[in-house]
C-alpha positions in Angstrom: 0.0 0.0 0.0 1.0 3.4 -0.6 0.9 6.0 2.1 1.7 8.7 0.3 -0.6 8.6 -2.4 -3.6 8.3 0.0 -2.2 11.0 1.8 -1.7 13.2 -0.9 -5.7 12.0 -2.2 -6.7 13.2 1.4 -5.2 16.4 1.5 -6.3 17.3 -2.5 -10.0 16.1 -1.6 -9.8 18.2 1.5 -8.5 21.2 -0.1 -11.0 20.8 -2.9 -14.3 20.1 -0.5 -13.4 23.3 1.9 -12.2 25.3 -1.5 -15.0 24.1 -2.8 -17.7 25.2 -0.4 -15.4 28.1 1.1 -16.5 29.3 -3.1 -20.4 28.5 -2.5 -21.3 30.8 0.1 -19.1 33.5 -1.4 -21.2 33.5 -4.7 -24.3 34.2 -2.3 -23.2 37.5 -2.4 -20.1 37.7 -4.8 -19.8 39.8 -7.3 -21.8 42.2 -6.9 -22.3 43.3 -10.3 -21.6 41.1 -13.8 -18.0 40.4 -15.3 -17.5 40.5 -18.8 -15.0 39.3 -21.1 -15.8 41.3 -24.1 -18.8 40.9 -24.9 -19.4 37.3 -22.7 -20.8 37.1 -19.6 -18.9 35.5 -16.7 -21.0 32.4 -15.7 -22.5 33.1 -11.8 -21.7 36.8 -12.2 -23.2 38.5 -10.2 -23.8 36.1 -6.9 -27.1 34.7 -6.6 -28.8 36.8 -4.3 -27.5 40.1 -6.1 -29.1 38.2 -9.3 -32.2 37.6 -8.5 -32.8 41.1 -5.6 -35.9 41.8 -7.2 -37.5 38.5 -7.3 -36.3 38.3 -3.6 -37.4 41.6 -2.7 -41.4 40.7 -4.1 -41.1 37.1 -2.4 -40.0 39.5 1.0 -42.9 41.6 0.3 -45.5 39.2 -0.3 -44.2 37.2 3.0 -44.7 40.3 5.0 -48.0 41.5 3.5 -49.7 38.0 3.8 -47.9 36.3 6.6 -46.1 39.0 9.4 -48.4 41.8 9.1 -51.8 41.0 8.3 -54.7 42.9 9.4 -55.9 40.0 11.9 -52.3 40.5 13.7 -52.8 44.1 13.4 -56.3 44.0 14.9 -55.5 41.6 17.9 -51.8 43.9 18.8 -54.6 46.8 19.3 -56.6 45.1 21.4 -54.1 43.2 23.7 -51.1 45.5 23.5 -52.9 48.2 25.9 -52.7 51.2 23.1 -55.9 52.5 24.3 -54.8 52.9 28.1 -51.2 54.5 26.4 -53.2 57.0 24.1 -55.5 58.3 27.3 -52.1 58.6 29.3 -50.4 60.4 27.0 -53.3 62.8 26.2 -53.9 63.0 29.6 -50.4 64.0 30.0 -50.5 66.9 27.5 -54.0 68.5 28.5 -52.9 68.2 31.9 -49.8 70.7 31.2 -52.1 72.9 29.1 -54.7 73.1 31.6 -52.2 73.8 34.8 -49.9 76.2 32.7 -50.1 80.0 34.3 -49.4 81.7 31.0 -52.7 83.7 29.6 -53.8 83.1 26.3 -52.3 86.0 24.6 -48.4 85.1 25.5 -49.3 81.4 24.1 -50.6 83.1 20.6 -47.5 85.7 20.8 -45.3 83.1 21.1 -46.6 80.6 18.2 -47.9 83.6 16.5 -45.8 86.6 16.9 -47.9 89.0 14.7 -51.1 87.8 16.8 -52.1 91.6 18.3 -51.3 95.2 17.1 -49.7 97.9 19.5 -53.0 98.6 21.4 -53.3 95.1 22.3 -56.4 94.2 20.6 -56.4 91.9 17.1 -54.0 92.5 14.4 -55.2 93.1 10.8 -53.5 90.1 9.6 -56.3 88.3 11.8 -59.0 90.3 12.2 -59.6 91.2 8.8 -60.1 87.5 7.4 -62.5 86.9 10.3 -64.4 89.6 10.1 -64.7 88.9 6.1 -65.9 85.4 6.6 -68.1 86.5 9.4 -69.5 88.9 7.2 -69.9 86.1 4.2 -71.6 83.9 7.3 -74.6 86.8 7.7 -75.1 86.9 3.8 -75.1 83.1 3.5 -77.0 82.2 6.0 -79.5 85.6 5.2 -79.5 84.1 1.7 -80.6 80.6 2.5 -83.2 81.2 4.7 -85.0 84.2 2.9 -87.9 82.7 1.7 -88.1 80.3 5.3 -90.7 82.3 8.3 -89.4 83.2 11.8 -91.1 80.5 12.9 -89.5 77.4 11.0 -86.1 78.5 12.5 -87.2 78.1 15.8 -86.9 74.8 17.9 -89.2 72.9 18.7 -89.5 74.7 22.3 -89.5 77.4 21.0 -93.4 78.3 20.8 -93.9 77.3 24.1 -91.2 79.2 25.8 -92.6 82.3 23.7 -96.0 81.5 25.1 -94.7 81.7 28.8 -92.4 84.4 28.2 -95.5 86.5 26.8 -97.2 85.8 30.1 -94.7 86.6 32.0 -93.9 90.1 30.2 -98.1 90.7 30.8 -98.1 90.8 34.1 -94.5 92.5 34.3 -95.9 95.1 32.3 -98.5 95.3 34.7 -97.1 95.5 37.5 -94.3 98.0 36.6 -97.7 99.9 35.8 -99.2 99.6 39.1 -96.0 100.8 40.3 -95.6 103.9 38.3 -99.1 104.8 39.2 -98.1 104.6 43.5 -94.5 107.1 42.6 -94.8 110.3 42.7 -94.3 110.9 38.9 -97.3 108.5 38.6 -99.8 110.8 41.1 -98.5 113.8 39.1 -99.1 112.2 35.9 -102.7 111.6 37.2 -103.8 114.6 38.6 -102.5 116.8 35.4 -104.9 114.4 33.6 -107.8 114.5 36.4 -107.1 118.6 35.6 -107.7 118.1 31.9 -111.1 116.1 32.0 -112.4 118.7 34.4 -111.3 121.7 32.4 -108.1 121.2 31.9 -107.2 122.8 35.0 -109.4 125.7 35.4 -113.6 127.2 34.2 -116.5 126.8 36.5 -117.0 123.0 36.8 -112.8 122.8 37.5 -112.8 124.9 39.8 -116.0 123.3 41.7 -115.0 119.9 42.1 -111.5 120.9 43.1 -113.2 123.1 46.0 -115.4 120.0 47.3 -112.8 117.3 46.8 -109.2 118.4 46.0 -106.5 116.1 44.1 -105.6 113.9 47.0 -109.5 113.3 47.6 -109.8 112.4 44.0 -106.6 110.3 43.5 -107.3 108.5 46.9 -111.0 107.7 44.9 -109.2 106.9 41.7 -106.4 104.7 42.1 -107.6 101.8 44.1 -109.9 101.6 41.3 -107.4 101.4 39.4 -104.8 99.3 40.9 -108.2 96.4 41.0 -108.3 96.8 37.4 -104.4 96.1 36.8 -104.7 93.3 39.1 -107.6 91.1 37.5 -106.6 88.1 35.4 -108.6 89.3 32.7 -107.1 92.8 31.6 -103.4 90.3 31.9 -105.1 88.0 29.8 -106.0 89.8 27.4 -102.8 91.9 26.9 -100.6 88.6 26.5 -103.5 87.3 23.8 -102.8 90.9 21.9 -98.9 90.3 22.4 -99.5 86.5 21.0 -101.4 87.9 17.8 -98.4 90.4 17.1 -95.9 87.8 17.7 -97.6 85.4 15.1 -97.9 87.9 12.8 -94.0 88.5 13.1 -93.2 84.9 13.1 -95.1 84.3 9.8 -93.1 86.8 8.0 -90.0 84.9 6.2 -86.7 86.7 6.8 -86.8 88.6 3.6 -90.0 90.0 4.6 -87.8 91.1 7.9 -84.7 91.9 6.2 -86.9 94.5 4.1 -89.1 95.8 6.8 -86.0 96.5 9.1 -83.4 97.5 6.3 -80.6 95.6 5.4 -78.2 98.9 6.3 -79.6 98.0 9.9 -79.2 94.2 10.0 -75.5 94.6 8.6 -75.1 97.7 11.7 -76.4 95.0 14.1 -73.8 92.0 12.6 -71.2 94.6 12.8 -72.0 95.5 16.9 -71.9 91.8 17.3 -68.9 91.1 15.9 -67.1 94.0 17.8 -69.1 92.4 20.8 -67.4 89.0 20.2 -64.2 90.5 19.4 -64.3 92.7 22.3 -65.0 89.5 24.5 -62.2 87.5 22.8 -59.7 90.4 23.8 -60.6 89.8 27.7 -60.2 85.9 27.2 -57.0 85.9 26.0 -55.8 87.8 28.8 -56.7 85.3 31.7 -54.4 82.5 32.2 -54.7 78.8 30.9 -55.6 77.1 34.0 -58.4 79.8 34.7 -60.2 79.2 31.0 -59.9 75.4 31.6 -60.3 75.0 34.9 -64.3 75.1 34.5 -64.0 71.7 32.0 -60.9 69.9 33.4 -62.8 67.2 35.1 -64.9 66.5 32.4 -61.4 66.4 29.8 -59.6 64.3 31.8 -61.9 61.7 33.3 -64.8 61.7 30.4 -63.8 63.2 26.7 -59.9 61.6 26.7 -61.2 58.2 27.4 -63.5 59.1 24.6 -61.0 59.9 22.3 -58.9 57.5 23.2 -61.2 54.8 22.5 -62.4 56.3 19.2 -59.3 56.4 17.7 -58.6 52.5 18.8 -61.6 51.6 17.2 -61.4 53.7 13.9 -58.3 52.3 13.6 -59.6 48.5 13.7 -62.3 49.2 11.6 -60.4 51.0 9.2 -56.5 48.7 9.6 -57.9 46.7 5.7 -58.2 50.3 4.0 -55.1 51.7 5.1 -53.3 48.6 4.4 -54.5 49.1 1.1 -53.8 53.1 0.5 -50.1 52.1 2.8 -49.3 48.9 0.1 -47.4 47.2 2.5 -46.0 44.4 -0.1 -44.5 47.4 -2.2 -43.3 49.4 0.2 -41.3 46.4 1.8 -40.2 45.3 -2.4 -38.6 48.8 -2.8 -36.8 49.5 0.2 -35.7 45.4 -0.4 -34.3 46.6 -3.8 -33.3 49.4 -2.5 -30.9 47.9 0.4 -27.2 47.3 -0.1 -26.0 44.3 -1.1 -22.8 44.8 1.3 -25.1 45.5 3.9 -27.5 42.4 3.2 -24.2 40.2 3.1 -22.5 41.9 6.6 -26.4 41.0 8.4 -26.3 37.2 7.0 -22.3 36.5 8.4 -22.6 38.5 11.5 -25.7 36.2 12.0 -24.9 32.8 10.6 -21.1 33.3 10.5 -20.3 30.1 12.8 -22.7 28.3 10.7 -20.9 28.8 7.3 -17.5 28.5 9.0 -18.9 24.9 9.6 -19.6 24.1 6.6 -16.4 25.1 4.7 -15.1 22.9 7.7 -17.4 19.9 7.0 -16.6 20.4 3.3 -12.6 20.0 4.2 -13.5 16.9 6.3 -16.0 15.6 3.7 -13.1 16.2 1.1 -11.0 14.4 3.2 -13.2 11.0 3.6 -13.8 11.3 -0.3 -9.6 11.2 -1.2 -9.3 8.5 1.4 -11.9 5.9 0.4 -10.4 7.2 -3.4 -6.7 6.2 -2.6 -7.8 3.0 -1.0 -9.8 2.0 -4.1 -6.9 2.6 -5.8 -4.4 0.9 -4.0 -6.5 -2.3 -4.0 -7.0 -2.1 -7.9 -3.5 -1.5 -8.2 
């Protein structure tokens, strides 16, 4: 038998199985781009996975799309992961410093918005102006849609009876305001100058008689509990609130054109503009009180009922809606081009760093395998020999 020959088989097959293999896992990744020899293409250039990126890159996508994030795994993360309970805290969190923060108004819109308020400390133009222009476009739109529409179909439903009880209640007001005018002393000198004019307007024969026998206290002291029993009966109230009802009706039936014309629309755009300077006069003095004052009225109700609210809301639009924004998102081409669009060096330093004792093994296993092969091949030829 001859040692060396089966030696030198051992150490060739070795050389050749770890060469061999050693030369496999390279062309995973090597080269990079195709070699050329003239016109002829290098067979295995490029490596197999810089060959075929693309066709990995859809496989990678399709794997995500149908099998890592689905919609199902989407919809159970949001239920068991707790986001609803993370959303309300971190609301919470923000209102909270809103709502506790000292600053008024006014510093928070001069600091986001330095050109917020002019020199006198009301409005600048640069906001002012627009509102006032769509507020203004607000009167005429909404005077416009509703012109041929009655007073009365833009009421609420309540609104009838509330005017019915209001009405009562302005009758006997007016009454009694009356009753008290008549008891002042402008009221007694109101009634004795007329007492003086139905007897002769002050002076002549008859005049001057009945004042002799009775005198004005005589005949107001006659006079006015007569007349405070008449402003005190039902009736007379009743009847003043059923002539106030008829002249409300009659106003209600008009449609706002109708009251538009009959008031002038010179005075209806005077009465949009005091409104406006009302509301903007009103703004001015909220922006000067500080955070916590303007939210202190509604932080209970923010923090314990409307964030929950939200909180929950968006949780469950989101489940409801996680199929159509995985449509509009296209996960499986989203994950293809940034697949194409990684580094092949990159793609090759994550597989080695990761499987790097793995591949080591097998150029090792192809050495031994090499090995075995030139041994049994020496000792077939020895015993041919």
């Amino acid at each position: 038998m001859n040692v060396w020959i089966i030696l030198v088989n051992i150490g060739v097959g070795s050389v050749i199985g770890g060469v061999t293999n050693e030369l496999a896992i390279r062309m995973l990744f090597r080269p990079l781009k195709p070699w050329y020899i003239g016109n002829w293409r290098v067979p295995f250039t490029p490596g197999l996975i810089p060959s075929r990126r693309d066709d990995i890159a859809i496989q990678m996508g399709k794997l995500v799309e149908e099998h890592l994030l689905t919609t199902e795994g989407i919809r159970r993360a949001l239920t068991q992961t707790g986001l609803e309970n993370t959303l309300a805290g971190w609301m919470t969190s923000i209102a909270h410093d809103w709502m506790s923060d000292e600053r008024t108004l006014r510093q928070v819109l001069v600091k986001a918005l330095p050109e917020s308020f002019n020199e006198e400390g009301g409005w600048s133009d640069r906001i002012r102006t627009p509102v006032q222009l769509y507020w203004q476009a607000f009167v005429d739109q909404a005077l416009y849609q509703n012109e041929q529409k009655s007073l009365r179909e833009l009421l609420p439903e309540n609104a009838p009876k509330r005017l019915e009880d209001t009405l009562s209640t302005v009758s006997q007001l007016l009454l009694t305001r009356f009753r008290e005018y008549l008891h002042s002393p402008e009221g007694h000198q109101t009634l004795q100058n007329m007492v003086r004019g139905m007897l002769g307007g002050g002076g002549g024969m008859f005049g001057g008689l009945v004042g002799m026998f009775l005198g004005d206290d005589k005949i107001l002291g006659k006079l006015l509990p007569h007349l405070d029993e008449i402003l005190q009966r039902p009736e007379l109230a009743g009847r003043i609130q059923q002539f106030l009802q008829v002249e409300a009706d009659k106003l209600l039936d008009k449609n706002v054109g109708e009251v538009v014309a009959w008031l002038g629309r010179e005075q209806v755009d005077e009465w949009a503009n005091a409104l406006f300077a009302r509301l903007e006069e009103g703004s001015i003095k909220i922006v000067d009180k500080p955070m916590s004052s303007l939210t202190a009225p509604f932080q209970e109700s923010v923090t314990n009922e409307l964030i929950p609210r939200v909180a929950r809301w968006m949780v469950d639009s989101l489940q409801q809606n996680v199929e159509r924004i995985f449509k509009r998102l296209a996960v499986r081409d989203i994950v293809t081009r940034q697949v194409e669009g990684f580094p092949i060096e990159r793609i090759e330093e994550m597989v080695v760093g990761i499987s790097g004792k793995e591949f080591r093994m097998i150029t090792v296993l192809g050495f031994i395998l090499g090995g075995i092969i030139g041994l049994v091949q020496g000792l077939l030829a020895n015993w041919l020999n």
